[in-house]
C-alpha positions as CSV (number, residue, x, y, z in Angstrom):
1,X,-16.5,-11.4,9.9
2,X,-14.2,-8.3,9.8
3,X,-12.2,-7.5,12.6
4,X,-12.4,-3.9,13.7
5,X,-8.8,-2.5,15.0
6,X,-8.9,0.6,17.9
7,X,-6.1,2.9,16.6
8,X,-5.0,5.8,18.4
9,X,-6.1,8.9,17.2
10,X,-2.6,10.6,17.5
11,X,-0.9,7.7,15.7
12,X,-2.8,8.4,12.6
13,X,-2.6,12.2,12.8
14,X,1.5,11.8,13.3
15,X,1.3,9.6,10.2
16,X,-0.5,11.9,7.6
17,X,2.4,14.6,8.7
18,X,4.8,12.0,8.7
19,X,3.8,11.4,5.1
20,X,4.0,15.6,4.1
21,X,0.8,15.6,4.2
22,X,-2.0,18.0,6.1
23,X,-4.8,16.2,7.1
24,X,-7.8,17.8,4.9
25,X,-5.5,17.6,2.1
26,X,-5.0,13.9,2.7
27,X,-8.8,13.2,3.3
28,X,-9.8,14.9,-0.1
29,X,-7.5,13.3,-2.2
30,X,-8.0,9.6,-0.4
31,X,-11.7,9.5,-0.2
32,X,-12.2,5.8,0.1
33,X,-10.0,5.8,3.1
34,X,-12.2,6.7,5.6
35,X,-9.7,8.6,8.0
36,X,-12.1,11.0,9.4
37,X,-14.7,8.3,10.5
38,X,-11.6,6.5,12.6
39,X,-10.7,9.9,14.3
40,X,-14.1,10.8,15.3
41,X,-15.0,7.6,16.6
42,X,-17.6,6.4,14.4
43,X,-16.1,3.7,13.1
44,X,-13.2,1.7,13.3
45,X,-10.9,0.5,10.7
46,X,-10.4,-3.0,9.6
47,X,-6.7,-4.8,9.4
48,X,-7.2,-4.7,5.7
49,X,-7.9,-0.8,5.6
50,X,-5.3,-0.1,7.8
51,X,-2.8,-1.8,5.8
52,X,-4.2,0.1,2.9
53,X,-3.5,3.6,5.1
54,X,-0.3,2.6,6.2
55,X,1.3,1.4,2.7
56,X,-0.2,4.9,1.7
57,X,1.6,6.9,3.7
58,X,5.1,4.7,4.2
59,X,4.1,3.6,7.4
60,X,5.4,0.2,9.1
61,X,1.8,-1.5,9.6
62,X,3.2,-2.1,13.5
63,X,4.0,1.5,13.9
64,X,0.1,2.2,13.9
65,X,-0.7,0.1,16.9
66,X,2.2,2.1,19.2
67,X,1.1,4.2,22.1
68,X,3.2,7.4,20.5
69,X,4.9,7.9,17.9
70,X,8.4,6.9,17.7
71,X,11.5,9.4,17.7
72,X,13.1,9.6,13.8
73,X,15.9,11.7,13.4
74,X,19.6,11.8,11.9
75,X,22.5,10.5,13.9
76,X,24.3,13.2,11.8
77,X,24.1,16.6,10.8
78,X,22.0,17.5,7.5
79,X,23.3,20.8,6.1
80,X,21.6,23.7,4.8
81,X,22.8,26.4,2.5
82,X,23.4,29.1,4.8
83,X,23.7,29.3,8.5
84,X,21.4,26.1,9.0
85,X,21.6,22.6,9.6
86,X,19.4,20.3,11.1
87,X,18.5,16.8,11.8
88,X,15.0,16.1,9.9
89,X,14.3,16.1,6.6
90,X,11.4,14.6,4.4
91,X,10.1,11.3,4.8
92,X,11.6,10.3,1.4
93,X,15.0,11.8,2.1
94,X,14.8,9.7,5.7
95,X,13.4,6.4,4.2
96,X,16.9,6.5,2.0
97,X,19.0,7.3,4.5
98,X,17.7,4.7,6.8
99,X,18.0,1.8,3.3
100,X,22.1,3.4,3.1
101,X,22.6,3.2,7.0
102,X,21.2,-0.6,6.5
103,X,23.0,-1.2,4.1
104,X,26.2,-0.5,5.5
105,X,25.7,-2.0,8.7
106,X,25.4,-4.8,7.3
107,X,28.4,-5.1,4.6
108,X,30.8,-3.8,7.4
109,X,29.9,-6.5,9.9
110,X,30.4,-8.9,6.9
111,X,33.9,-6.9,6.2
112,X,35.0,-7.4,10.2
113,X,33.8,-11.2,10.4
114,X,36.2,-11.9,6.6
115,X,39.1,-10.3,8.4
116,X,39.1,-6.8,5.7
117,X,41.5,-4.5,7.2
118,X,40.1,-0.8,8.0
119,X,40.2,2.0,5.5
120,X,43.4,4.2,6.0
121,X,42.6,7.9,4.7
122,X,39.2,7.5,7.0
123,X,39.4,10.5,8.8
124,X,43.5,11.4,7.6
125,X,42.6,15.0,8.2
126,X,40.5,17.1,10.4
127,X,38.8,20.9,10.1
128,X,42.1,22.9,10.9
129,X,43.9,20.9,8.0
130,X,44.4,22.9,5.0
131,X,42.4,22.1,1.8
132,X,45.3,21.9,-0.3
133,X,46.7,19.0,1.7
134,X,43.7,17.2,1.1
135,X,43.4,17.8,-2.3
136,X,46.7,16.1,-3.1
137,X,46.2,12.9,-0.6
138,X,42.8,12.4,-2.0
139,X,44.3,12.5,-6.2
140,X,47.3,10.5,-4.6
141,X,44.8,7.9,-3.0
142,X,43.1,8.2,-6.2
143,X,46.0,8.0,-8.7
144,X,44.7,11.0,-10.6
145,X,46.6,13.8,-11.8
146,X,45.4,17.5,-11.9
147,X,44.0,18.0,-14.9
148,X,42.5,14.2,-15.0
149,X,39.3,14.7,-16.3
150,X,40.4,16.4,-19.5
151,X,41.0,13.2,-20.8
152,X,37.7,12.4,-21.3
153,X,34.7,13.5,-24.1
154,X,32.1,13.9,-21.9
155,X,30.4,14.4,-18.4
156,X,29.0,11.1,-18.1
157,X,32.2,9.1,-19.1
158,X,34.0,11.2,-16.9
159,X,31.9,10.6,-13.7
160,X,31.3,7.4,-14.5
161,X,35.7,6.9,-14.5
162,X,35.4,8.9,-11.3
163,X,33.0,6.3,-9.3
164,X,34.9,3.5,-10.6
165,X,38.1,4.7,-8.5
166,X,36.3,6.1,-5.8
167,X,34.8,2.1,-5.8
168,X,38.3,0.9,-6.0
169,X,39.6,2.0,-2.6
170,X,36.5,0.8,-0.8
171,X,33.6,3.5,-0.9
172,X,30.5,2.4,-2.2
173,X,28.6,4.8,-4.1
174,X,24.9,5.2,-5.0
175,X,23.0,7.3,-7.4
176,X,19.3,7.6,-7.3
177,X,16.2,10.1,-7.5
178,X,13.6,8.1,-5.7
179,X,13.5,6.0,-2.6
180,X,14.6,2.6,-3.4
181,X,12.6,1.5,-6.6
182,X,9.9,3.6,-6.1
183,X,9.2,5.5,-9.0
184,X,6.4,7.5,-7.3
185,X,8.6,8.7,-4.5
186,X,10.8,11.3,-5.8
187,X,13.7,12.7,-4.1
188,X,14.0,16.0,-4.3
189,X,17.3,17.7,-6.2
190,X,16.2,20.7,-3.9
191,X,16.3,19.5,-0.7
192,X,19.3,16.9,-1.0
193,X,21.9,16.8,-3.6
194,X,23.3,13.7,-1.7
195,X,24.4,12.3,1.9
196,X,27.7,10.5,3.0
197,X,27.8,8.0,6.1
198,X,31.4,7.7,7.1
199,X,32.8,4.2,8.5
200,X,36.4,3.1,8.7
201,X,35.7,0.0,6.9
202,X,32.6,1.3,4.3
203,X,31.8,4.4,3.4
204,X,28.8,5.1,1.4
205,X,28.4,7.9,-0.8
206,X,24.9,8.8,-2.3
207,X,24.1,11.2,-4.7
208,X,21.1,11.9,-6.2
209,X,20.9,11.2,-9.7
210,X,18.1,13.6,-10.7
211,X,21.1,16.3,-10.4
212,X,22.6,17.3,-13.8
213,X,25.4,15.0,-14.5
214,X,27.9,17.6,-14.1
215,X,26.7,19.3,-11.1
216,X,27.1,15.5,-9.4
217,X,30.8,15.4,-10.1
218,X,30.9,18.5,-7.0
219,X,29.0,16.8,-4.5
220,X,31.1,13.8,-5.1
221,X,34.2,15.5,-4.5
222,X,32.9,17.2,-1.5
223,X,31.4,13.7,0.1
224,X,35.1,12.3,-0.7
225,X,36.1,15.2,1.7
226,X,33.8,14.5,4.2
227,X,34.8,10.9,4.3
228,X,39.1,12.5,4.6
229,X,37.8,14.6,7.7
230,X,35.9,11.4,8.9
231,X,32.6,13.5,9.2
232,X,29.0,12.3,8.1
233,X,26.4,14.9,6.9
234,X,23.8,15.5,4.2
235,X,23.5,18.7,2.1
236,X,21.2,20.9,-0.2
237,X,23.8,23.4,-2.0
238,X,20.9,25.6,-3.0
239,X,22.5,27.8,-6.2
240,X,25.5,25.4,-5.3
241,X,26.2,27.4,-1.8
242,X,27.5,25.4,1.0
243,X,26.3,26.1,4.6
244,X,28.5,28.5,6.4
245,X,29.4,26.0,9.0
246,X,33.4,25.3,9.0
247,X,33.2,21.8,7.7
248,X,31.2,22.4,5.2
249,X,33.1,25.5,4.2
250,X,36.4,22.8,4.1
251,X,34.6,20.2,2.0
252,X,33.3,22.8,-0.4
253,X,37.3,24.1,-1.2
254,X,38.5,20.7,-1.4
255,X,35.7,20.2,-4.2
256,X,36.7,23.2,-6.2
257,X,40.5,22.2,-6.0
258,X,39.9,18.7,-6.8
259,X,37.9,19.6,-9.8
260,X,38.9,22.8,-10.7
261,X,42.3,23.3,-9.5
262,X,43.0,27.3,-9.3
263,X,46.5,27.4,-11.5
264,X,45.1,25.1,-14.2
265,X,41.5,27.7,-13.8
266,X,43.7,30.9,-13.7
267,X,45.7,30.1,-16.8
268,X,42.4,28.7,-18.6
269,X,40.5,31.7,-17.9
270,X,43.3,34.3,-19.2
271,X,43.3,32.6,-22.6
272,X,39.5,32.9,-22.5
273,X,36.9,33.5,-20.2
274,X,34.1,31.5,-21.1
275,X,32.2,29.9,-18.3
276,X,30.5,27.5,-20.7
277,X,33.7,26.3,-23.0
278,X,35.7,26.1,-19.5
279,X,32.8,23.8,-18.1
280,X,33.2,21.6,-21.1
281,X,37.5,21.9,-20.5
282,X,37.4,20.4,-16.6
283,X,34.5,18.4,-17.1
284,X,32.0,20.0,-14.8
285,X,28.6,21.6,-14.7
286,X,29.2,25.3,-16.0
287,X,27.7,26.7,-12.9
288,X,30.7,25.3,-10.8
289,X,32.8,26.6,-13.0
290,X,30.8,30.0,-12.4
291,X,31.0,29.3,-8.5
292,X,34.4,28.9,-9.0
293,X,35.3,32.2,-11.3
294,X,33.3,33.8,-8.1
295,X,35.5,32.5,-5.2
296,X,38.5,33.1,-7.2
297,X,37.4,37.2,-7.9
298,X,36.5,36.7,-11.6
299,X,33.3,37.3,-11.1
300,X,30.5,39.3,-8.6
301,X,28.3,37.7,-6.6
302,X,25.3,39.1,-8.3
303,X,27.2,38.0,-11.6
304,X,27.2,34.9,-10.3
305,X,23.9,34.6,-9.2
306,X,22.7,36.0,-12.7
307,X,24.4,33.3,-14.6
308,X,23.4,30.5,-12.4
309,X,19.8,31.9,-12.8
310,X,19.6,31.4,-16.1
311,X,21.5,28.7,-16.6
312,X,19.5,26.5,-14.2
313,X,16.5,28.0,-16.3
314,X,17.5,26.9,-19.5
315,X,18.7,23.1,-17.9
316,X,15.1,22.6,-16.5
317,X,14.1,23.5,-20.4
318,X,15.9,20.7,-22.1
319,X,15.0,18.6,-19.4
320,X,18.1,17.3,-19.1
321,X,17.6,14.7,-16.2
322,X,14.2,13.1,-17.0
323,X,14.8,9.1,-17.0
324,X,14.9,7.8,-20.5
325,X,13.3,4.3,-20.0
326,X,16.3,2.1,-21.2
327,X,17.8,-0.5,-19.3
328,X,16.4,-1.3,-16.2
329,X,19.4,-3.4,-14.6
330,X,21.7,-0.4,-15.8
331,X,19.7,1.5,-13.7
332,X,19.7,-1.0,-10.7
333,X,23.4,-0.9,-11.0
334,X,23.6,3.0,-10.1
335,X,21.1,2.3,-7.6
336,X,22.6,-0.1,-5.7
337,X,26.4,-0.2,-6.5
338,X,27.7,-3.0,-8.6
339,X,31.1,-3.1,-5.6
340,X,28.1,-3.6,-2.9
341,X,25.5,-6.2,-5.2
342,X,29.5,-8.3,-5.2
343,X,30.0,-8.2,-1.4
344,X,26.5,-9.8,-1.2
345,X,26.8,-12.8,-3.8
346,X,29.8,-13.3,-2.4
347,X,28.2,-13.9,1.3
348,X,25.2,-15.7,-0.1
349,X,28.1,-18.2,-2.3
350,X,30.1,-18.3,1.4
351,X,26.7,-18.8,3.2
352,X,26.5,-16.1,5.3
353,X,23.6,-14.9,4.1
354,X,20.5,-16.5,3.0
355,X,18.9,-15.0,-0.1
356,X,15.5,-13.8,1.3
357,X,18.1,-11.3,3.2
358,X,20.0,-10.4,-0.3
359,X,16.8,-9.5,-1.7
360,X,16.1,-7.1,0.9
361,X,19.5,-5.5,0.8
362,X,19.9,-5.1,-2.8
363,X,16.5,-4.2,-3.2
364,X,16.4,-6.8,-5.8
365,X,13.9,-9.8,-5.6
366,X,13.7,-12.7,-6.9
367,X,14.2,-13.7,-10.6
368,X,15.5,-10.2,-11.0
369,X,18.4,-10.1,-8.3
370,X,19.5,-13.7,-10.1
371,X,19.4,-11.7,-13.8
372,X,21.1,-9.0,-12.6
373,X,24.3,-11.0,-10.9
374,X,24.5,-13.2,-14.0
375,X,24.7,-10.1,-15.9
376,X,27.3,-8.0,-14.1
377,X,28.9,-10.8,-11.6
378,X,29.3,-13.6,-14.2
């Protein structure tokens, strides 16, 4: 005999939005879930149909038997290119935040109870600092000179360099497109080109790997600022334009300097003016080298917005970003940070934490979390 469940009406209606979704759009393209029977009282769903909604729209099963919804939003500011920032975003973009802010709650409770010491350029510097001074404690912090990236062939040696000295000092970074292994859950390059959670003994970066390789080199570098001004907040940078609130405007100078700094750009662009060819010269996307030219007054902004118009045209032509299959611990690896995957071996070898709870932190079950440490650990 199936057990019929009595679910409150507002409950599933909050859940279909939840999801993005209106509710006639989600009733035409789930037919078999019968949604509009439950509302209307004519008949009630089962436990296994109602698992079946809720792993449909990301739901926890328990959420569905509450008497209102619950309240989701951001313990930080999420920053909109412009005058806006707010503190709700998509379901996707909340789901990751919420596997991050896990995450790290965790690994710095682990950190305290093994006696690590606290992170000392947390929060070195605060909005009335000047960008310049943050610059150079961030490359000395870093050990990396000016005109660092130079040194290296291309984009994705040169980021991948970059993350391995950021790991170094303690941050732990993640790249990703979708939530957790998800596939079918896409993360939007349009609505957030990454997020930092700033802790004095943890910081996690994330970036969103679906964002040319380049173009993730300036929201590194402008996370790494937020983390110096001890400041979480996630960001858009639609046409790569930061919001106009004062932080944001800080973090977005300390990014150019860092990357582009303006005696090594002013000398490169007298000898020659070539947004592309300068791109290739500092190691970053071409359109912050155009962004750049702009703030400096090389260029207009409509000449600016021209070239980042067509350039973002002819990127979404070679389809520069679209996953190429390959190796799927590799990807794991970006996903979850190889610094972060350590910190919990080591716990599990220590036993502090039983493996059931480093599958769920890694995101990593099974068979698979044991391939992946012999192959990167051991």
């Amino acid at each position: 005999m199936k057990t019929e469940l009595d679910i409150n009406s507002n409950m599933i209606n909050w859940a279909i939005r939840r999801a993005g979704h209106d509710l006639e759009d989600f009733v035409q393209k789930n037919p078999k879930i019968r949604v509009r029977d439950w509302l209307e009282k004519k008949k009630a769903p089962t436990v296994r149909q109602l698992q079946d909604f809720a792993h449909k729209v990301n739901v926890p099963f328990g959420y569905l038997f509450l008497p209102q919804p619950p309240k989701e939003s951001l313990s930080f500011p999420f920053f909109r290119t412009g005058k806006t920032k707010t503190k709700s975003v998509s379901l996707n973009v909340y789901d990751t935040i919420m596997l991050i802010q896990r995450r790290q709650e965790w690994l710095t409770d682990y950190l305290q109870e093994n006696e690590f010491e606290p992170l000392n350029y947390v929060g070195n510097f605060d909005t009335k600092s000047d960008y310049k001074d943050i610059v150079a404690d961030i490359r000395q912090t870093l050990n990396l000179e000016g005109n660092w990236a130079s040194k290296f062939s291309t984009w994705k040696n040169t980021l991948e360099f970059l993350t391995s000295k950021i790991e170094e000092i303690g941050i732990i970074v993640s790249f990703n497109s979708v939530v957790e292994n998800s596939n079918k859950r896409k993360i939007k390059v349009e609505e957030c080109r990454g997020f930092v959670l700033v802790d004095s003994f943890c910081p996690f970066m994330f970036v969103n790997n679906g964002d040319a390789k380049a173009a993730q080199m300036f929201t590194i570098i402008h996370e790494l600022a937020h983390i110096w001004l001890g400041e979480s907040a996630g960001f858009d940078f639609k046409q790569l334009q930061p919001s106009n609130d004062p932080l944001e405007l800080l973090c977005d100078k300390v990014a150019a300097e860092f990357l582009v700094p303006e005696n090594l750009f002013n000398d490169a662009w007298q000898e020659s003016p070539d947004i592309k060819k300068l791109g290739r010269i500092f190691k970053v996307s071409p359109i912050v080298i155009a962004r750049r030219a702009l703030d400096l007054g090389k260029l207009t902004k409509k000449a600016f917005f021209v070239f980042y118009n067509r350039y973002m045209k002819e990127l979404g032509a070679k389809k520069e970003n679209q996953p190429s299959g390959g190796n799927p611990y590799a990807t794991f690896k970006k996903r979850v940070s190889l610094t972060f995957v350590a910190h919990v071996d080591q716990a599990v070898n220590k036993n502090q934490l039983l493996y059931k709870d480093a599958y769920k932190l890694t995101s990593l079950k099974g068979n698979t979390y044991e391939k992946f440490i012999n192959k990167y650990l051991y």
